[in-house]
C-alpha positions in Angstrom: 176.4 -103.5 35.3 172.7 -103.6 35.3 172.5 -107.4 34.3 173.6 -108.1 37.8 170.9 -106.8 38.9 167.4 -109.0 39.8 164.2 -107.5 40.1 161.6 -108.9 42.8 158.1 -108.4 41.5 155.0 -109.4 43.7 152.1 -110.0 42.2 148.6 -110.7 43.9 145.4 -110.5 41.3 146.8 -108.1 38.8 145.1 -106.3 35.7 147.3 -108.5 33.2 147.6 -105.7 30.4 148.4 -103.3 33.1 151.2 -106.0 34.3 152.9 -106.6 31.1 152.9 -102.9 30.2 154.8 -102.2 33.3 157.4 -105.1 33.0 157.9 -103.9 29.7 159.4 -100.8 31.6 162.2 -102.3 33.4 162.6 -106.3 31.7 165.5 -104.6 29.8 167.2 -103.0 32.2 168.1 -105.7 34.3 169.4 -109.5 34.2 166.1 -111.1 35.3 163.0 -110.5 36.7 161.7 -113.1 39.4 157.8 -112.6 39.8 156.7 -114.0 43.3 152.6 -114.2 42.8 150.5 -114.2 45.5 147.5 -114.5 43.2 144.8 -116.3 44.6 142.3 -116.5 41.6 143.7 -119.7 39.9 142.8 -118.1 36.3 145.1 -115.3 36.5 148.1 -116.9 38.0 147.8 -119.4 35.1 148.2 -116.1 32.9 150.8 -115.0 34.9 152.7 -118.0 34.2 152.2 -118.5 30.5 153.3 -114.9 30.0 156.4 -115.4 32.2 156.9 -119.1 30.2 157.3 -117.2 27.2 160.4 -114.6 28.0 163.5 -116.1 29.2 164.4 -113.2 31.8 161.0 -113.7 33.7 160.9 -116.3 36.6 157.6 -117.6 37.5 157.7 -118.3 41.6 154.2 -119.4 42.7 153.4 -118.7 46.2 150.4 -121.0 46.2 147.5 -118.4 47.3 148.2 -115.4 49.1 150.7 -115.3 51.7 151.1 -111.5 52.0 154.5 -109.3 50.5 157.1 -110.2 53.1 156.8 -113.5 52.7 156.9 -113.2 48.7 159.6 -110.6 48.7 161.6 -113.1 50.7 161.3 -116.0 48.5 162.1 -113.8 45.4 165.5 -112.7 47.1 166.9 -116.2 48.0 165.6 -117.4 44.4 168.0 -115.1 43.2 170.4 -115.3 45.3 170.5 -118.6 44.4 171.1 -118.1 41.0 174.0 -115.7 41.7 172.4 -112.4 42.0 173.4 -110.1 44.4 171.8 -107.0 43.8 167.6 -106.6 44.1 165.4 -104.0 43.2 162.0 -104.5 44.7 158.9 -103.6 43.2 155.3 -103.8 43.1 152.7 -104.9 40.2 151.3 -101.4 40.1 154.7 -99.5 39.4 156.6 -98.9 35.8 160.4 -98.0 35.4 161.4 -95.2 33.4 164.3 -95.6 30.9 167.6 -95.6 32.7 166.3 -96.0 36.0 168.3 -99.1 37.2 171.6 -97.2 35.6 170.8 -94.8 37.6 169.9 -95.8 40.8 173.2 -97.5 40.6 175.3 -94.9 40.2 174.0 -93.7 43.3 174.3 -96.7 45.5 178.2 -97.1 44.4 178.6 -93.5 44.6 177.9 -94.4 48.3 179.7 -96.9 48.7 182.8 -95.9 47.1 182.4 -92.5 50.0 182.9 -95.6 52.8 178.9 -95.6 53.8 177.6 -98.9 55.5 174.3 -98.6 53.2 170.8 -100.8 53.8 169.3 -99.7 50.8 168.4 -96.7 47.9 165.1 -96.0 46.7 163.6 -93.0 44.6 160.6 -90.8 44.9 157.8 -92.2 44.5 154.5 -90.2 42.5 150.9 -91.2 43.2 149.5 -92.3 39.8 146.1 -91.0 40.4 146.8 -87.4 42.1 149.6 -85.1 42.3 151.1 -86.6 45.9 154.5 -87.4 46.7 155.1 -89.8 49.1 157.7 -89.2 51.9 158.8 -86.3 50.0 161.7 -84.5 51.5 163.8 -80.9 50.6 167.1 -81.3 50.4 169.6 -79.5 48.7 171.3 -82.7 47.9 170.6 -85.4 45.1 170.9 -88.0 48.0 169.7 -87.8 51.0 169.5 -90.3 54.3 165.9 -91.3 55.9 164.8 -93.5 58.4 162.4 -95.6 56.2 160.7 -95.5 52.8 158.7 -97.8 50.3 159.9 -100.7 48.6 159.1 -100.3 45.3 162.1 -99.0 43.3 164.1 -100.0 46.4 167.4 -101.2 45.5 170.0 -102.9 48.5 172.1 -105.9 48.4 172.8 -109.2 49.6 174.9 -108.4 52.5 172.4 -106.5 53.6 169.8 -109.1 53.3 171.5 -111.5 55.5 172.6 -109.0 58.0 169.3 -107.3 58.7 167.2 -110.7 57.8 164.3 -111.3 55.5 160.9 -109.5 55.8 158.6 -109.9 58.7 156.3 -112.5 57.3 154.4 -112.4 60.7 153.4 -108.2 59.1 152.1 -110.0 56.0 151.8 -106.4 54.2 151.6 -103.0 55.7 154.9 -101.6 57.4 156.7 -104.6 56.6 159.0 -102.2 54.5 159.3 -99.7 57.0 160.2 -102.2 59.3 163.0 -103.7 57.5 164.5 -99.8 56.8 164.0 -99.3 60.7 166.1 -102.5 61.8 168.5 -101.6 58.8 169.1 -98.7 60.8 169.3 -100.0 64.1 172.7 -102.0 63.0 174.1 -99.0 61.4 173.0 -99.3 57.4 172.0 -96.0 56.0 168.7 -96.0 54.0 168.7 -93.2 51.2 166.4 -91.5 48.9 167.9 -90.9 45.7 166.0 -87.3 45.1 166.5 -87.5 41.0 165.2 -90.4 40.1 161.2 -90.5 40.7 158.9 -93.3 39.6 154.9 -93.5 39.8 153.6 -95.6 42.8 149.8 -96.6 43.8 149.1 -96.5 47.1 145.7 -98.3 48.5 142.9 -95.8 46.6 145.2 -93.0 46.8 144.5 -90.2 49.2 142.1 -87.5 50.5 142.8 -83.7 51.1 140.9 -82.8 54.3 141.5 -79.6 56.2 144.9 -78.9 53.9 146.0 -82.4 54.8 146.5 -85.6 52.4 145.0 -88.6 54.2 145.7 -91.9 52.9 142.8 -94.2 51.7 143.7 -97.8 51.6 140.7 -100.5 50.9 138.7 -101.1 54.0 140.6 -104.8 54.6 143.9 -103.4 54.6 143.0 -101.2 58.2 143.1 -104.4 59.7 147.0 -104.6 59.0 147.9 -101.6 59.7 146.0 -101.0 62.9 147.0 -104.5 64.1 150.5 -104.2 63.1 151.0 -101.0 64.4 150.6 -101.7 67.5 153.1 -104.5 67.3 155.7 -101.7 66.0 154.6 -100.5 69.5 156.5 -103.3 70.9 159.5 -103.2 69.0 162.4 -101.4 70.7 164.6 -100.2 67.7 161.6 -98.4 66.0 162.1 -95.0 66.6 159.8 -93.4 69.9 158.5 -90.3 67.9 157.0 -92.6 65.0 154.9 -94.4 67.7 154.1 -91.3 69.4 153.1 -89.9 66.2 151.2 -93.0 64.9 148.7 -92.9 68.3 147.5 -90.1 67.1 147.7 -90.7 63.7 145.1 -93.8 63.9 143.2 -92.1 66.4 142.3 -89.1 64.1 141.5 -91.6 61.3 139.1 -93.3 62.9 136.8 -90.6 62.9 137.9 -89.2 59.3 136.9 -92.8 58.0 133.0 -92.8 59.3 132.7 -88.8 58.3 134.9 -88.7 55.1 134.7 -92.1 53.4 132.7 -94.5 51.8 132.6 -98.0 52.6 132.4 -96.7 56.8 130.9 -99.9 57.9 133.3 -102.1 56.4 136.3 -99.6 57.4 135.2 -100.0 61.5 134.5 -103.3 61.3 138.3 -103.8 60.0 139.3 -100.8 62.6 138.2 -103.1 65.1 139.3 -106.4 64.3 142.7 -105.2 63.9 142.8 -104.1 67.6 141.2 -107.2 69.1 143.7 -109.0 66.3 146.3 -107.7 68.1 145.1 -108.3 71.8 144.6 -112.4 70.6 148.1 -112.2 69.0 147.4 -112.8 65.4 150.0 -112.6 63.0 150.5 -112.8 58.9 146.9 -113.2 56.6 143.6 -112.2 58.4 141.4 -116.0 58.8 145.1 -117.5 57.9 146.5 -120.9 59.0 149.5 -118.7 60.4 147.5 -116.4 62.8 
């Protein structure tokens, strides 16, 4: 059952050792493995390739520099839907499998089904690497459970569900572009699920920060730029829900302090704050200085 299954890998830059130890994790559990790299140091996507050359379930797809996740992600799914795939499990260069993952995941998704429920997508728990976080953890008494949005990697959904709810925003380039999908999923009545037993290990920017009792994240200073510019276009968007944006107001309001008291790198973090917002206000879209702004 598994070797219907295609995993999307993007890749932008990766530690190589680190990469081939975590497709090690899951090559055998499904029927191929398209990598999509975004790599933009010509030296390492040449690595990338030899090593994919080499195994016949690995698919080398060159993106030709960096043209952000959505876009990547997208060109990994109609690859293999081309090929006759019809089931993708996204995932990111940082993140291993454990054994039996995709079995299990699975079981899930046709458990399910098989209970008549229009579903967008599965994904697991995922587990900071660094610290002992949990990211959109949730208590429920139940193994599944439904949620409005959650990470890609690990994420599991098919490909009706691709054409119905579309590709990836490519305008996002990277942050909330997963969100966004799970959100519009939802909007045409797919159900997005955690699978609550099945938990895999996730890095997230440079992890967080505890301050005052509460986990802040702490993503590299260039990566505020996406996500205060693209948050304010999820202002914009009517199916995204109106407590997330009420929330997120605040949210990146209170950062903004937290960054120049709590963090290094404060220059560089407002100078990003900032660009994002006029970003926004001049209507840019996909990679910062990109031909598609």
């Amino acid at each position: 059952m598994s070797d219907s299954v295609a995993i999307i890998l993007t890749t932008f830059n990766p530690d190589l050792a680190m990469l081939r130890d975590n497709i090690s994790t899951y090559i055998c559990q499904v029927g191929r493995v398209v990598v999509c790299d975004n790599s933009d140091d010509q030296d390492i996507a040449l690595a990338i390739e030899s090593f994919c050359h080499d195994r016949k379930k690995l698919i080398y797809l060159s993106m030709h520099g960096n043209k952000g996740i959505a876009y990547a992600q997208n060109r990994g799914v109609e690859y293999a839907i081309s090929e006759g795939f019809k089931l993708f499990i996204e995932i990111d260069q940082d993140s291993s499998l454990p054994s039996g993952y995709v079995e299990k995941i699975l079981s899930s998704y046709y458990l399910l089904i098989n209970n008549n429920i229009a579903v967008g997508g599965l994904g697991p728990i995922a587990k900071s690497k660094l610290q002992n976080f949990i990211y959109h953890e949730h208590k429920s008494d139940s193994s599944v459970f439904f949620v409005d949005k959650t990470l890609s990697s690990g994420f599991l959904y098919n490909k009706s569900a691709y054409h119905l709810v579309g590709g990836k925003d490519e305008s996002l380039f990277i942050d909330y572009v997963d969100w966004d999908w799970c959100w519009r999923a939802n909007k045409l009545g797919l159900k997005v699920a955690i699978d609550n037993s099945i938990e895999i290990e996730h890095m997230l920017g440079d992890g967080h920060k505890k301050i005052l009792g509460f986990n802040v994240g702490l993503p590299s200073p260039i990566r505020l730029y996406y996500q205060y510019r693209n948050s304010l276009y999820m202002m914009q968007k009517s199916y995204i829900p109106f407590g997330w944006k009420v929330k997120r107001v605040f949210i990146q309001a209170l950062k903004v302090p937290f960054f120049i008291v709590f963090t290094d790198r404060k220059k560089e973090r407002l100078k990003y704050i900032v660009q994002g917002v006029i970003g926004f206000f001049k209507k840019e879209k996909g990679k910062l200085g990109g031909k598609n702004t």
